[in-house]
C-alpha positions as a Markdown table, in Angstrom:
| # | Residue | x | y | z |
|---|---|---|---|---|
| 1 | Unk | 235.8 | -138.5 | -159.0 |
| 2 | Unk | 234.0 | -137.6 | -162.2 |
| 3 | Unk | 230.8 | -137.0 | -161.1 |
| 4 | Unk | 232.1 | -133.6 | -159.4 |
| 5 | Unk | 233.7 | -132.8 | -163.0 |
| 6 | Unk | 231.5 | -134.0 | -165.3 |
| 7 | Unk | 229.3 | -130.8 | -166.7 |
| 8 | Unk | 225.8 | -133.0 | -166.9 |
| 9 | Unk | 226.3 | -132.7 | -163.0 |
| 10 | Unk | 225.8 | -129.0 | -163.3 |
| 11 | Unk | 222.3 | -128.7 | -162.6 |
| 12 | Unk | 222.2 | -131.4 | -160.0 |
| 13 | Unk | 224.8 | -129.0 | -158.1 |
| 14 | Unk | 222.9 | -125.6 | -158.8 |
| 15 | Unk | 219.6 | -127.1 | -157.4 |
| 16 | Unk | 221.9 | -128.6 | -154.0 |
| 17 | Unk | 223.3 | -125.2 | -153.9 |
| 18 | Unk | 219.7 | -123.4 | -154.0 |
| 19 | Unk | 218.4 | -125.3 | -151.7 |
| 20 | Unk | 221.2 | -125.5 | -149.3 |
| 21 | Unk | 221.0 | -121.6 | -150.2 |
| 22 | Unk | 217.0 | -121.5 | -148.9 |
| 23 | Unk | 218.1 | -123.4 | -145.9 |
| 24 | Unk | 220.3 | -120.9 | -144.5 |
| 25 | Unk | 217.7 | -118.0 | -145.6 |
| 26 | Unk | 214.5 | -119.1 | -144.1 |
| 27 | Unk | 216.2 | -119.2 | -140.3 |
| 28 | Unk | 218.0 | -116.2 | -140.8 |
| 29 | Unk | 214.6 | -114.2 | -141.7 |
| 30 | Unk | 213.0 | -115.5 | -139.0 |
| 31 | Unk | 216.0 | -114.8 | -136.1 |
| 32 | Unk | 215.8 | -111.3 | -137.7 |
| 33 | Unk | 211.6 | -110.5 | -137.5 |
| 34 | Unk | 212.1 | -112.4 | -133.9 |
| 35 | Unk | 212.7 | -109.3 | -131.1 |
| 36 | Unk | 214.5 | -112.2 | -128.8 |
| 37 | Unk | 217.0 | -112.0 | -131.7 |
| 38 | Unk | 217.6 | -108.6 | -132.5 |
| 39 | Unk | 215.5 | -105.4 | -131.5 |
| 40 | Unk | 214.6 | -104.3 | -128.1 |
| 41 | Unk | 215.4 | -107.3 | -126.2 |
| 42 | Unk | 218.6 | -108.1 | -128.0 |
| 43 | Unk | 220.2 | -111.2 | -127.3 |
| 44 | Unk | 218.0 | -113.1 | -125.4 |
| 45 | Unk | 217.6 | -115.7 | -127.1 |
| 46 | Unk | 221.3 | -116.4 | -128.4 |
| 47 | Unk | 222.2 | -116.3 | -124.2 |
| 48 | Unk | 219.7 | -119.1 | -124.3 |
| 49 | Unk | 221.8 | -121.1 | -126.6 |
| 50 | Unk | 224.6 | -120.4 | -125.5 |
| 51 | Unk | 223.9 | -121.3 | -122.1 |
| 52 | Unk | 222.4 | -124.4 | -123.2 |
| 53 | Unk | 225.8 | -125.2 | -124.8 |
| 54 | Unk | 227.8 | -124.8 | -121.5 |
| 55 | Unk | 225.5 | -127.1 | -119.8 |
| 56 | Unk | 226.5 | -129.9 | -121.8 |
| 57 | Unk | 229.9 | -128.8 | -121.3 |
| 58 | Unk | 230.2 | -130.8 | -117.9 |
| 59 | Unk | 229.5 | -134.4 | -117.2 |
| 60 | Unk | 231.3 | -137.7 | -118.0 |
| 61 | Unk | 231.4 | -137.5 | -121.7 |
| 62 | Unk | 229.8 | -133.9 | -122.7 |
| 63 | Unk | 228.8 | -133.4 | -125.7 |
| 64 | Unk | 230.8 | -129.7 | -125.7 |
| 65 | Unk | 234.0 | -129.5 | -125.3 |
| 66 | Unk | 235.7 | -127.6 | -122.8 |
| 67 | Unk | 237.9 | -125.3 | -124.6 |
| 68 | Unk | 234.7 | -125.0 | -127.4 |
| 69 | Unk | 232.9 | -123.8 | -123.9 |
| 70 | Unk | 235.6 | -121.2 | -122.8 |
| 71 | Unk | 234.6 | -119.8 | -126.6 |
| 72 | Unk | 231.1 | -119.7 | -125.4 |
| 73 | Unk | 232.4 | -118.8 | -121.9 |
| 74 | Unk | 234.9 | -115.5 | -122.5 |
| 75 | Unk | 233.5 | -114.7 | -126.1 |
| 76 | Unk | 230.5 | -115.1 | -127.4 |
| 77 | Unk | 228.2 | -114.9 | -124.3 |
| 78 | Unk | 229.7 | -111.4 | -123.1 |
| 79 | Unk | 229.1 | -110.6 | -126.6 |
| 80 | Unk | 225.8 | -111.7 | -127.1 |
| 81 | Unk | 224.1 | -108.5 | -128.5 |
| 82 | Unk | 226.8 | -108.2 | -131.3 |
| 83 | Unk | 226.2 | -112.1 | -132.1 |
| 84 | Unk | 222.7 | -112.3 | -132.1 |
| 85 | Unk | 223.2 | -109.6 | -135.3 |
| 86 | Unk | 226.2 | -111.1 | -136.3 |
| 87 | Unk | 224.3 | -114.5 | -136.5 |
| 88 | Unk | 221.2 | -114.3 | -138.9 |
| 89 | Unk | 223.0 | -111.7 | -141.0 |
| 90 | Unk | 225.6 | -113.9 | -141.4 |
| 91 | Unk | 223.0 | -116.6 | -142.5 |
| 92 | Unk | 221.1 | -114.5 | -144.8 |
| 93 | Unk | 224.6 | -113.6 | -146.5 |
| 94 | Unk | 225.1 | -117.6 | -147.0 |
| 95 | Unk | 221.5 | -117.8 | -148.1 |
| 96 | Unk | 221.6 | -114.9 | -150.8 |
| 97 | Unk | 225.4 | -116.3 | -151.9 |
| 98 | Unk | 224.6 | -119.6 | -152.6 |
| 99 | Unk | 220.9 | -118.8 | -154.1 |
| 100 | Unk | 222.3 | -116.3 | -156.4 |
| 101 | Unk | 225.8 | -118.5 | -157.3 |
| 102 | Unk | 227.4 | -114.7 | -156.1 |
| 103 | Unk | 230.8 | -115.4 | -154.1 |
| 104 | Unk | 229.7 | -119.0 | -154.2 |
| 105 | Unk | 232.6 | -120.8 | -152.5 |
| 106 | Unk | 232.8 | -118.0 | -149.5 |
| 107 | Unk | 229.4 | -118.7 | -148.8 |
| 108 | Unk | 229.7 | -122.8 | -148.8 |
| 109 | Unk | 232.7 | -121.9 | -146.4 |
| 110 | Unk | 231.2 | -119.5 | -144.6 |
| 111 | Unk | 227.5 | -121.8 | -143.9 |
| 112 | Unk | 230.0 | -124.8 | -143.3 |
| 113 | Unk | 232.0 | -122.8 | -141.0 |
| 114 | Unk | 228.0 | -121.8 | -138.7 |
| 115 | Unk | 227.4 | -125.4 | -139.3 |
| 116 | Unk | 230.7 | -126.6 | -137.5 |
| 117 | Unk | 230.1 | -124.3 | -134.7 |
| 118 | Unk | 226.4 | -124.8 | -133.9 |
| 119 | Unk | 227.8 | -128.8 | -134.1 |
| 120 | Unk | 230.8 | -128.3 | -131.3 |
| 121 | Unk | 227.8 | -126.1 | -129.0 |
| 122 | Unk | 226.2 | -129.4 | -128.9 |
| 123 | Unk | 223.4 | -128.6 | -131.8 |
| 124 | Unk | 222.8 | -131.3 | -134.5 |
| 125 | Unk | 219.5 | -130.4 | -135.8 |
| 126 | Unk | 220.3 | -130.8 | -139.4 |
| 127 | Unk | 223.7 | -129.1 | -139.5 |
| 128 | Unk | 225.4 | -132.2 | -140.1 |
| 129 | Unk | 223.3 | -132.7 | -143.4 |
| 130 | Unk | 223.9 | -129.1 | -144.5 |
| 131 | Unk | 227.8 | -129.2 | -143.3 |
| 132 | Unk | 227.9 | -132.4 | -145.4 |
| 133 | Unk | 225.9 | -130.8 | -148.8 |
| 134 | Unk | 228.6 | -127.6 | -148.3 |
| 135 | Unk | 231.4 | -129.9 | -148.5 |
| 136 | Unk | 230.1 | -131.9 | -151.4 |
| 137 | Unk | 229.4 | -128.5 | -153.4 |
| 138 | Unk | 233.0 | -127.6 | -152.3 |
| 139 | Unk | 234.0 | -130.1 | -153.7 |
| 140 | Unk | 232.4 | -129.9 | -157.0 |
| 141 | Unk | 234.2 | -126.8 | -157.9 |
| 142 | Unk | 233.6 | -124.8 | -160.6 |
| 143 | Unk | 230.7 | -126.9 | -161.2 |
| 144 | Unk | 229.0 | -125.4 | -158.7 |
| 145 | Unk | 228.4 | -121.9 | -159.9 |
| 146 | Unk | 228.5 | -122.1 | -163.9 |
| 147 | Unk | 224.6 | -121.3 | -163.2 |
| 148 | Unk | 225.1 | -118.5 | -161.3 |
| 149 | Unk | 226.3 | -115.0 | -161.0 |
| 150 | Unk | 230.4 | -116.2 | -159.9 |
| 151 | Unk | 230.3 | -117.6 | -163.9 |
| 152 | Unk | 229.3 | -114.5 | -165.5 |
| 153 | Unk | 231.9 | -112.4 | -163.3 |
| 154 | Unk | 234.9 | -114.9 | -163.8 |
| 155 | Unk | 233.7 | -114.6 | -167.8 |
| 156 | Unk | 233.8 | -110.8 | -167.6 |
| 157 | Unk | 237.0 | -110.6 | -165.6 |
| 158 | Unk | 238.9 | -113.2 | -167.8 |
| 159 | Unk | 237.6 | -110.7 | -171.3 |
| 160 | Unk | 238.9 | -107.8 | -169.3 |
| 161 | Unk | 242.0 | -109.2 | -168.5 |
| 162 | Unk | 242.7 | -110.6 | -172.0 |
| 163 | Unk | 242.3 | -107.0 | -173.0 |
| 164 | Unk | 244.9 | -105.2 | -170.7 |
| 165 | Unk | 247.5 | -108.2 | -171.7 |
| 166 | Unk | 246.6 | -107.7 | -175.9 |
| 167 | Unk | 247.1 | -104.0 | -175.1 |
| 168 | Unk | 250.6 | -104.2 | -173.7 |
């Protein structure tokens, strides 16, 4: 489509990717000032989650499926004190990415990828609004980081490469 290429589209996508940035910041500052999150009680409140997933693991039609649920099951809930760090830091990394336009397209996959998970434990919330957004700035390319730092490091990178192939 050409609205994803079109460059008139480029600020529309840098304010989407700011505020899908600001999304994924302001919950990841809060899981890390909260001590249920990280601190002396570590991991208390993701075991809460993540036994809320596993009970809608059973029933007729449950909303988590049951190989998502041996995840929850054998991994993550043994686990929890390593997710329960692993889990806002990985959100403020998406937050600061997509703010910043700074390894732009890792952090749309890597928010889209926390989206899809907190989706299959049964969560919607408004993951399926910010999955959506980091599929639509996916898709927009390029587009989606000429405001940001990813455009001034491809720029440098491309000079310093055009300068070791005119040396050779």
């Amino acid at each position: 489509m050409k609205i994803f290429n079109n460059k008139y589209f480029v600020p529309i996508w840098t304010v989407l990717r700011v505020w899908l940035g600001y999304q994924w910041i302001v919950p990841a500052i809060e899981k890390l000032k909260d001590p249920t999150w990280v601190g002396s009680q570590s991991g208390v409140a993701i075991t809460g989650f993540l036994k809320g997933a596993l009970a809608k693991s059973t029933g007729e039609h449950p909303a988590v499926q049951w190989w998502y649920a041996r995840f929850v099951e054998n991994v993550a809930m043994p686990n929890a004190k390593v997710f329960s760090y692993l889990v806002p830091c990985g959100e403020l990394l998406v937050g600061i990415s997509l703010i910043l336009g700074a390894f732009t397209i890792a952090g749309l996959i890597g928010g889209a990828f926390m989206n899809l998970n907190y989706l299959l434990a049964g969560t919607t919330s408004t993951n399926p609004i910010l999955y959506t957004v980091a599929i639509i700035l996916m898709v927009a390319g390029a587009n989606v980081y000429k405001l940001g730092i990813d455009s001034l490091l491809i720029s440098y990178w491309k000079k310093k490469q055009g300068k070791q192939l005119s040396a050779k």
